[in-house]
C-alpha positions as CSV (number, residue, x, y, z in Angstrom):
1,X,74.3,92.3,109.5
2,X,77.7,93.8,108.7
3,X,80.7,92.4,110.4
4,X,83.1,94.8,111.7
5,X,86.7,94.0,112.5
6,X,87.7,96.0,115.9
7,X,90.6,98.0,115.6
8,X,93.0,95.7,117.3
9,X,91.9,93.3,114.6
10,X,92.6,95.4,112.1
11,X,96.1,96.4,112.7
12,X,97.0,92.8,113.9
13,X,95.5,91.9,110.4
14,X,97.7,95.1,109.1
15,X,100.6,93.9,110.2
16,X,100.8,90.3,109.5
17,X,100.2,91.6,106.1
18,X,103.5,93.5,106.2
19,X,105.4,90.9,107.6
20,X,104.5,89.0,104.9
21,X,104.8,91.4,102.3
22,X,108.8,92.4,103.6
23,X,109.5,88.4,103.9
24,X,108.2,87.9,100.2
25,X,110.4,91.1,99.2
26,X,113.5,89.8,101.1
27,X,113.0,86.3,99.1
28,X,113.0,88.2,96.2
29,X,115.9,90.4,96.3
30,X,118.3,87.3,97.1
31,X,120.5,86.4,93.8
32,X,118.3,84.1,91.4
33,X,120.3,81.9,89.1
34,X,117.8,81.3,85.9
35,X,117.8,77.7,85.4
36,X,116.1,77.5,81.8
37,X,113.4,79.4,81.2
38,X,114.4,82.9,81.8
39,X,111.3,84.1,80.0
40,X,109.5,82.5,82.6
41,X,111.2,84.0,85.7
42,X,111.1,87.6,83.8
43,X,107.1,87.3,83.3
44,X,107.6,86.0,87.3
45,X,108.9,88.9,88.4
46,X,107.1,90.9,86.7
47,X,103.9,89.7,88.1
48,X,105.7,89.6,91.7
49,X,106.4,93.6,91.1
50,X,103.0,93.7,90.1
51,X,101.4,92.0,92.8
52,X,103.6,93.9,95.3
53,X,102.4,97.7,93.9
54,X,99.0,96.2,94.3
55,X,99.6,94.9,98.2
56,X,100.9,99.1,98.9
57,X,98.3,100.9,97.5
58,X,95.9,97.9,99.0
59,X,97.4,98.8,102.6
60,X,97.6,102.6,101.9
61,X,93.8,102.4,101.5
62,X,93.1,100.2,104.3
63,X,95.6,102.4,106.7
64,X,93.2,105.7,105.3
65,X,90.2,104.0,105.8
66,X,91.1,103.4,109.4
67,X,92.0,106.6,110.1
68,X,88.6,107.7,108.5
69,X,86.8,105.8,111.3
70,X,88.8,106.8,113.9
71,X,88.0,110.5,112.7
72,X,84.4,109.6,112.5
C-alpha cells in the first residue's frame, strides 16, 4: 500500500529542506582560503554548484507536484 505524506508533512519536509539548502549556501559564500589542493576545492565546488541546481529543480518539482494534488 502506498504511503502518502499529508500536506503538513510535506511542506514541513519542504522547508527543512530550504533551511538546509540556504545554511549550506551561506557556508559557502563565506571567504575560503585554499590550503593546498586548490584542484580539489575547485572540483568541490563544482560539485557543491552541482548538487545545489539539482536540490532547485528537485524542490521546484516537488512544490508542482503539490500543487497538482491540491488541484486534483
Amino acid at each position: 500500500m502506498p504511503l502518502f505524506m499529508s500536506d503538513n508533512g510535506a511542506f514541513t519536509a519542504i522547508e527543512r529542506i530550504e533551511r538546509a539548502l540556504a545554511r549550506i549556501e551561506a557556508a559557502s559564500a563565506q571567504s575560503v582560503q585554499p590550503r593546498g589542493n586548490d584542484l580539489a576545492l575547485a572540483e568541490m565546488t563544482a560539485r557543491h554548484r552541482a548538487l545545489s541546481d539539482e536540490t532547485r529543480r528537485a524542490l521546484a518539482d516537488l512544490d508542482a507536484l503539490l500543487v497538482s494534488v491540491e488541484n486534483g
